[in-house]
N, C-alpha and C positions, 0 to 999 in steps of 0.2 A: 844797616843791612842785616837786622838780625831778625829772630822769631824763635824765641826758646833757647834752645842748643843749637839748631840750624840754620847755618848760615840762607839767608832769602834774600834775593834779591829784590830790591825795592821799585825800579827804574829798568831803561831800558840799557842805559849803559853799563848801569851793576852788574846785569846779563849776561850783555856783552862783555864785560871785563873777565866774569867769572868761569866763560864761555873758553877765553882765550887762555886763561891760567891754567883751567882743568885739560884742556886739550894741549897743553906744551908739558903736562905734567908728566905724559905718557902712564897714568893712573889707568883711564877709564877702558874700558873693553874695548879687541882692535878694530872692532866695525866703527868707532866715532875718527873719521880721519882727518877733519875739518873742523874750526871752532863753529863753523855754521849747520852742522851737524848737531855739536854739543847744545847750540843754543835753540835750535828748534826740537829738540827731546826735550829738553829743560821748561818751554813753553808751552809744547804740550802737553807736558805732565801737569804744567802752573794750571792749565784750563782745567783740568782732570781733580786738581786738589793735592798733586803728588809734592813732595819737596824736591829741591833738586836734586840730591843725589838717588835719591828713590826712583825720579823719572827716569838719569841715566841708566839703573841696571834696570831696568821694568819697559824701555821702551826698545825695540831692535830697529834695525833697520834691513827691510829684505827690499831685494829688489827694488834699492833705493828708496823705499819708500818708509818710514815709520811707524810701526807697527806696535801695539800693546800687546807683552809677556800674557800669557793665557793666566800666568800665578798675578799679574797685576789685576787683567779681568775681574777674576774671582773674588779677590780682595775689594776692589773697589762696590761689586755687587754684594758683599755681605757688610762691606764699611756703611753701606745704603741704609741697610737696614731693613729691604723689602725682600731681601733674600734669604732663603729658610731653605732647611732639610735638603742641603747639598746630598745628593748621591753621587757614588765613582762607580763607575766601570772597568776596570782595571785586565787586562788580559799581558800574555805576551806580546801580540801583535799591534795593542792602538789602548787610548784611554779615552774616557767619555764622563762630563759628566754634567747630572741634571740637576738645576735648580727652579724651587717654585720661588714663585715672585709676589708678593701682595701690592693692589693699591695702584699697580702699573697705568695710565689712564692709554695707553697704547697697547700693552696687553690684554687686560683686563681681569680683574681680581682673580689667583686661583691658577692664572693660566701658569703653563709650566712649558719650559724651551731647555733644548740640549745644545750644548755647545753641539758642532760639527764631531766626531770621534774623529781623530788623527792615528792613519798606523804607518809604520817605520818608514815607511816609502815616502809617506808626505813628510813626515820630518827632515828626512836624508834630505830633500827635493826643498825645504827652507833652510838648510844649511844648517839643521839642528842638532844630526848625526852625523859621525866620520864618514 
């Protein structure tokens, strides 16, 4: 069950085992309330490349659903390698920011996409502000 320093699961039961430990550990952040929680962040992060405890704090859960952290996005489109010359947008009310992409055969070379900008309201409204 290992890979480096990181504990990895190998199996489905590993998973699940390591699923049920972290979730009785009262560790992980308090949106993970279930091991089956734990272990579907921890599987999606595995498809993604994340390790596991990387998925748990990089995946949320809103409205029950499983969600990738906007700082996992990023990371994982610069860990690519197709991703260049991040720009920010940064104001008080929202943040934005643009990356060009090379090589996309969906985009296509050159092209350039903005995340959505997010301002406080839509944060508040993902349970990301008080």
């Amino acid at each position: 069950m290992g890979n480096g320093m990181a504990l990895v699961p190998m199996s489905f039961q590993d998973m699940r085992q390591m699923a049920q430990i972290l979730n009785q550990g009262k560790f992980l952040p308090k949106q993970y309330q279930t091991a089956e929680q734990v272990f579907t962040a921890m599987q999606m992060g595995r498809e993604l490349g994340l390790q596991p405890m990387q998925s748990l704090l990089s995946i949320h859960y809103i409205d029950g659903r499983p969600s990738l952290s906007a700082e996992a996005m990023l990371g994982l489109i610069l860990r690519d390698g197709r991703g260049k010359n991040p720009r920010w947008e940064i104001t008080e009310s929202f943040a934005k920011i643009t990356i060009e992409r090379d090589g996309d055969d969906v985009l296509g070379a050159g092209d350039q996409r903005a995340l959505p900008a997010r301002d406080r309201e839509d944060s508040r409204s993902m349970g990301h502000l008080g």
